[in-house]
C-alpha positions as CSV (number, residue, x, y, z in Angstrom):
1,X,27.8,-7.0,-6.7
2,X,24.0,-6.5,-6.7
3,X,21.4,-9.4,-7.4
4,X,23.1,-11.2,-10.2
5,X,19.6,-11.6,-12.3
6,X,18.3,-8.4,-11.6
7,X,21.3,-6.1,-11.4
8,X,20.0,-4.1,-8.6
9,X,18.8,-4.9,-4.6
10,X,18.4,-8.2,-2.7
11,X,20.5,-10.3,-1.8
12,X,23.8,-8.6,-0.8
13,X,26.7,-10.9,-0.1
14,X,28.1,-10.6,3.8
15,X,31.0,-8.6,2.3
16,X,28.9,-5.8,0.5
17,X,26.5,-5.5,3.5
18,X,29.4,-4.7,5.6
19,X,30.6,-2.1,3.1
20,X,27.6,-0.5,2.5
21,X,27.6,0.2,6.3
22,X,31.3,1.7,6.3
23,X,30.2,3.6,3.2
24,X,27.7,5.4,5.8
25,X,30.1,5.8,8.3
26,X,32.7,7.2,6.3
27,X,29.9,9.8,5.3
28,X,29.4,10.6,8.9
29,X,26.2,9.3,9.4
30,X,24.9,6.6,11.9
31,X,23.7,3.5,10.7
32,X,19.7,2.9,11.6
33,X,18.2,-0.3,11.1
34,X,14.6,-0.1,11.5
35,X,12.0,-3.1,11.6
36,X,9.3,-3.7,9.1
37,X,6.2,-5.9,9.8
38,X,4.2,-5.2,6.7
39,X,5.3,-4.2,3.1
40,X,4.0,-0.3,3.4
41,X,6.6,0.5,6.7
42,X,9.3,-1.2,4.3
43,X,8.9,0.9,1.7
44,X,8.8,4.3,3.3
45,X,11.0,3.5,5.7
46,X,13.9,2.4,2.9
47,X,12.7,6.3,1.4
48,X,13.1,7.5,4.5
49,X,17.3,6.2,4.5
50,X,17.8,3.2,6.3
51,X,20.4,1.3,5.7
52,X,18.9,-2.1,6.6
53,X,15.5,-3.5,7.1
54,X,15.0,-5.8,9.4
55,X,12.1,-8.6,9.4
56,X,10.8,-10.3,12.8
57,X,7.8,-12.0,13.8
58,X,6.9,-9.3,16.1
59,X,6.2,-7.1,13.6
60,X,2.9,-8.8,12.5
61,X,2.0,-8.7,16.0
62,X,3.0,-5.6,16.8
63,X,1.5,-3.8,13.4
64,X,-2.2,-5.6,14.2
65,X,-1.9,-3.5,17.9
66,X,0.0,-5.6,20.3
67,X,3.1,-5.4,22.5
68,X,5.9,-6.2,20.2
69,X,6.8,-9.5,23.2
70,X,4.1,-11.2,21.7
71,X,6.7,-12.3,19.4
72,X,8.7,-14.2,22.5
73,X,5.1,-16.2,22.8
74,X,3.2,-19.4,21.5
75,X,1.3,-17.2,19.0
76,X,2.4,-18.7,16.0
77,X,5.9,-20.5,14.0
78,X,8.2,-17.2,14.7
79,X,10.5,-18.2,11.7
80,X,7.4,-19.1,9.6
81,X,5.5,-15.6,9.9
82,X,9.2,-13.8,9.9
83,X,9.3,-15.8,6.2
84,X,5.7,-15.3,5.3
85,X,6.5,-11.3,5.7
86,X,9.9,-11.0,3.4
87,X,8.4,-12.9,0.9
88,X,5.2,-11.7,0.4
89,X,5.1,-8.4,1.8
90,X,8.9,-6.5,2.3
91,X,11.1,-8.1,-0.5
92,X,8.8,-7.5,-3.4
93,X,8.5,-3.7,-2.4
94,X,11.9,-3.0,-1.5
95,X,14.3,-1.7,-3.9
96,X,17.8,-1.1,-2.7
97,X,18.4,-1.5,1.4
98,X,20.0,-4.7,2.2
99,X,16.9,-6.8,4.1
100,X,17.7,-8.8,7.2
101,X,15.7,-12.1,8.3
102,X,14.6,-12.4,11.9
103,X,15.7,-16.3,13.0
104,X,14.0,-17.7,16.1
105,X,17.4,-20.4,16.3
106,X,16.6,-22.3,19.3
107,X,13.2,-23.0,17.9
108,X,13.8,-27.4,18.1
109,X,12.1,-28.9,15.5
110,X,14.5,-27.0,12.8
111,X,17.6,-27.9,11.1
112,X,18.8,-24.8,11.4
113,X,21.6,-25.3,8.3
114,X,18.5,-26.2,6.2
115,X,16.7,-23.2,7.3
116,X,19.1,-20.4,6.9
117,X,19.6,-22.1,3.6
118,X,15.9,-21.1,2.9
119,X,16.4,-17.9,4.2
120,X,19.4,-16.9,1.6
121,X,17.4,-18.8,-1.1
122,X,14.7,-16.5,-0.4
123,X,16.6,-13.3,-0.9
124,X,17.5,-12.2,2.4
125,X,20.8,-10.6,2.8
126,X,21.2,-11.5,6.5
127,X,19.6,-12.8,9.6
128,X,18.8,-11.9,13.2
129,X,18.4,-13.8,16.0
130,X,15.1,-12.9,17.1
131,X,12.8,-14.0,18.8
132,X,15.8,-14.4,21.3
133,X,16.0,-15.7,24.7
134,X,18.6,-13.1,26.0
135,X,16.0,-11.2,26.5
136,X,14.5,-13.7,29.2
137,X,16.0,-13.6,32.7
138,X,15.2,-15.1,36.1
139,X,14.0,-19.0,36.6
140,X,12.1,-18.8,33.3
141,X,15.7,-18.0,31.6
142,X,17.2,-21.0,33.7
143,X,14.4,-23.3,32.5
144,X,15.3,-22.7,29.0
145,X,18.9,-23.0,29.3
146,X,18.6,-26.6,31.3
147,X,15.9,-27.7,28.7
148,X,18.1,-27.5,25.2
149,X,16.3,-24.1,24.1
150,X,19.6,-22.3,25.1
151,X,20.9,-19.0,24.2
152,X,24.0,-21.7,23.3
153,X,21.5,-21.9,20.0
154,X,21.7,-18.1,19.0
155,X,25.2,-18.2,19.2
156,X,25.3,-21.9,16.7
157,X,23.2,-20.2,14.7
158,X,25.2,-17.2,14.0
159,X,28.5,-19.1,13.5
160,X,26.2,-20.9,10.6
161,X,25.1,-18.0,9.1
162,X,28.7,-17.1,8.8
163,X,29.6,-19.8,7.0
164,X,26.7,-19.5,4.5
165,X,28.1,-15.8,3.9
166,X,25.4,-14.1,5.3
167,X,25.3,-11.0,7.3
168,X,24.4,-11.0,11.0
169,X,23.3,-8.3,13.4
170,X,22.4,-9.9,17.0
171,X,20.9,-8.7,19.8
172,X,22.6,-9.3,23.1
173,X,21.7,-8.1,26.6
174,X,24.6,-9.1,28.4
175,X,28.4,-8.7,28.2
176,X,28.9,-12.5,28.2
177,X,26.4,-12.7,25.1
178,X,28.3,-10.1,22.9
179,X,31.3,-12.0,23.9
180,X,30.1,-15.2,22.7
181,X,28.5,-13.3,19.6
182,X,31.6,-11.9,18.5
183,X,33.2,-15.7,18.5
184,X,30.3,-16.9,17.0
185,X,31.3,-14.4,13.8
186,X,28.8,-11.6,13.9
187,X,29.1,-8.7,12.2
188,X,27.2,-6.5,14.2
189,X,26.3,-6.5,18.2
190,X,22.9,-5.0,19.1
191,X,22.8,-3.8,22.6
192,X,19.2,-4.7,23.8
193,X,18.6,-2.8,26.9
194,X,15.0,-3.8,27.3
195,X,11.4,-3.6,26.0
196,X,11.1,0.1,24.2
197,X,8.9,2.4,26.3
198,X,6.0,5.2,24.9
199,X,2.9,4.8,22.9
200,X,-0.4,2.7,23.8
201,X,1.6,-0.4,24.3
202,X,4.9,0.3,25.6
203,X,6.1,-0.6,28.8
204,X,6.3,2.5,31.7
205,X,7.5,0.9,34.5
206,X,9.5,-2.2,33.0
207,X,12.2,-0.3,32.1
208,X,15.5,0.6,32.4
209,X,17.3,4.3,33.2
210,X,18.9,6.6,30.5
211,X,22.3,6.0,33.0
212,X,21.5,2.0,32.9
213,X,21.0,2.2,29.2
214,X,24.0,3.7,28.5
215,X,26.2,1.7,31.4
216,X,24.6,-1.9,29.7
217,X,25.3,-0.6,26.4
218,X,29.6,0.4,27.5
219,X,29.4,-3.0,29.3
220,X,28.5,-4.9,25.9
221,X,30.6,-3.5,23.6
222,X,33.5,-3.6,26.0
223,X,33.0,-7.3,26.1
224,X,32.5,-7.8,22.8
225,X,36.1,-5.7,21.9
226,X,37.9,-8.6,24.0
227,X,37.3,-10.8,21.2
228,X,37.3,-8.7,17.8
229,X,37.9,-5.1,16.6
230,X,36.1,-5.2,13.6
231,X,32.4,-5.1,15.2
232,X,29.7,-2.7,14.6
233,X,27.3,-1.5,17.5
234,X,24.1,-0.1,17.3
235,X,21.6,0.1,20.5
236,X,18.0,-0.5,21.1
237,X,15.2,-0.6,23.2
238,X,14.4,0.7,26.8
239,X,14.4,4.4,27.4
240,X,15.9,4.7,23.6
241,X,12.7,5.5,21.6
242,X,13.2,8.5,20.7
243,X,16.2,10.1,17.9
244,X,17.3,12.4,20.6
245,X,17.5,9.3,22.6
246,X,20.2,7.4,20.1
247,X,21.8,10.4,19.6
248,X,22.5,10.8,23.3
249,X,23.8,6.9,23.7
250,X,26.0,7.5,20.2
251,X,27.6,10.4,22.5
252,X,27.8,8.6,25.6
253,X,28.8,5.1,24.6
254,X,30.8,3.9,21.5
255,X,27.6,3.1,19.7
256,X,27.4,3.8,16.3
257,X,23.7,3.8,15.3
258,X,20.3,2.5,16.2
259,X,18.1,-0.5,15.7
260,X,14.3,0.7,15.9
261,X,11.0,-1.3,15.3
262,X,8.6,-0.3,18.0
263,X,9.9,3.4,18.3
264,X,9.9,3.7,14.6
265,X,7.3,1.7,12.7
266,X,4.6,1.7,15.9
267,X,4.9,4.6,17.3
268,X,5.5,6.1,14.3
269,X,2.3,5.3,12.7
270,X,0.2,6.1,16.3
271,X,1.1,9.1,16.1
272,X,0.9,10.0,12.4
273,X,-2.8,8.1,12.2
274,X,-4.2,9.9,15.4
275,X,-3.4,13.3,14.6
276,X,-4.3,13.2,10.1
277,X,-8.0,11.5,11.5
278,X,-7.9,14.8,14.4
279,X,-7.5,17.0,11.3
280,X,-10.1,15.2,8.5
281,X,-12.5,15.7,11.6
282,X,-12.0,19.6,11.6
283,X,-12.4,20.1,8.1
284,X,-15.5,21.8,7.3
285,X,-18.9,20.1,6.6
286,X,-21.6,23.2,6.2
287,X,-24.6,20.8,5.2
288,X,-23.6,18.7,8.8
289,X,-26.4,20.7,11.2
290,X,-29.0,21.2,8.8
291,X,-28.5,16.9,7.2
292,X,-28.9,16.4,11.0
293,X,-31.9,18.7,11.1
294,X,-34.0,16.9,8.6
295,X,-33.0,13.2,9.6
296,X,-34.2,13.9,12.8
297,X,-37.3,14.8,11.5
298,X,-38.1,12.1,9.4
299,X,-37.3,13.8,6.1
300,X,-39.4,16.1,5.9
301,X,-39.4,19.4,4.5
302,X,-40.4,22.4,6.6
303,X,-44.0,22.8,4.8
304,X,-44.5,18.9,5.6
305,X,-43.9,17.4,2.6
306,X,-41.2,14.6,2.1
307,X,-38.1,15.5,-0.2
């Protein structure tokens, strides 16, 4: 059922997430799930059909014109900003779409049970594990693994969640981290094949093929299918910025949607700003040459006297 007090919207329970998801497959359509960082790219974007809105840290970053990795740094309390956002900004505006709660679970000075318990008390209908270290390779990665900030956490996290009956839909870059995902109990398996390219701050050379994209992305859900049948997949990031893009991993891989933030709220707004301010400076202005005119020249009128 809906929101027992209000009859309508947030929260779902795990079960009618999932339902609502199937409903859209069973329609034909994909299933996008598109991030929000401020209230105004919730609200359009649940009129423009998505069928989950999700929350992260990034977004507040990423909407005040930074790379969405500032999310990954020291730049703030990731779950705090991630809370700060759905209450104040996302869930008030939202009406229907189920909204999801980034969690940054390997952050050590939570109790993560507590947490996720304010996170469902809040109105959430499901979490996210970002800002996630999957996404961190190399010595760096190494580091955080040997130091308690594991990976390992994402996946305890998860398995809490599931308890708590709420909805989860991961990212994992790896075959070995959908595997341990789909123990863990998520619901849905987001392959995460790197930063998202385009626009004035995505990455050009730091990423991956089209052909890479959609070999990670077969890899992951493979893995993942060891363990359960009953998974959804969606892909994200890298070359896949574009709708064209998803579609072409949805026909290429057994993918069925997309997760955008960058390559919908950011680069959707770019875009949209940059070309309605091209147009408002076109629009005519007759007085413009002869205003100029007359500033130049003090005010005056052409017999000399001031106006």
């Amino acid at each position: 059922m809906p929101n027992p007090w209000t009859g309508k919207g947030n929260p779902y329970t795990r079960a009618e997430v999932i339902e609502r998801l199937h409903a859209a497959l069973r329609r034909g359509e994909p299933i996008i799930a598109a991030g929000a960082g401020t209230g105004i790219s919730a609200k359009f974007i649940e009129k423009g059909g998505a069928d989950l809105i999700i929350i992260y840290n990034s977004g507040r970053f990423r909407m005040a014109g930074h790379g969405s990795t500032a999310g990954l740094m020291a730049y703030g309390d990731a779950n705090a900003v991630a809370m700060d956002i759905g209450e104040f900004e996302v869930l008030p505006v939202v009406e229907e779409v189920p909204v999801i709660c980034g969690v940054h679970a390997t952050d050590p000075r939570r109790r993560m049970w507590h947490w996720l318990l304010r996170v469902k008390d809040m109105g959430f209908s499901g979490v996210n594990n970002f800002p996630t270290h999957c996404i961190v390779d190399g010595r760096f990665r190494q580091i955080l693994e040997e130091t308690g900030m594991s990976v390992k956490k994402e996946f305890e996290m998860v398995a809490l969640a599931r308890k708590m009956d709420l909805f989860s839909i991961v990212y994992v870059s790896r075959p070995d981290e959908a595997k341990a995902m789909a123990e863990a109990g998520a619901d849905a398996i987001i392959a995460h094949v790197g930063t998202t390219v385009g626009g004035s701050i995505g990455v050009r050379g730091a990423s991956v093929t089209m052909a890479e994209a959609v070999r990670r992305t077969r890899a992951i859900i493979a893995a993942a299918r060891t363990v359960r049948k009953d998974l959804f997949f969606l892909s994200h990031g890298g070359p896949i910025s574009r709708p064209q893009d998803a579609a072409y991993i949805n026909a290429h891989t057994d993918a069925v949607g997309f997760v955008g933030a960058s390559s919908l709220e950011r680069l959707a707004i770019e875009q949209s700003l940059t070309d309605l301010t091209r147009r408002f400076k076109r629009i005519p202005a007759p007085a413009a040459r002869a205003f100029a005119a007359l500033a130049k020249g003090g005010g005056r009128t052409k017999r000399g006297g001031k106006r």
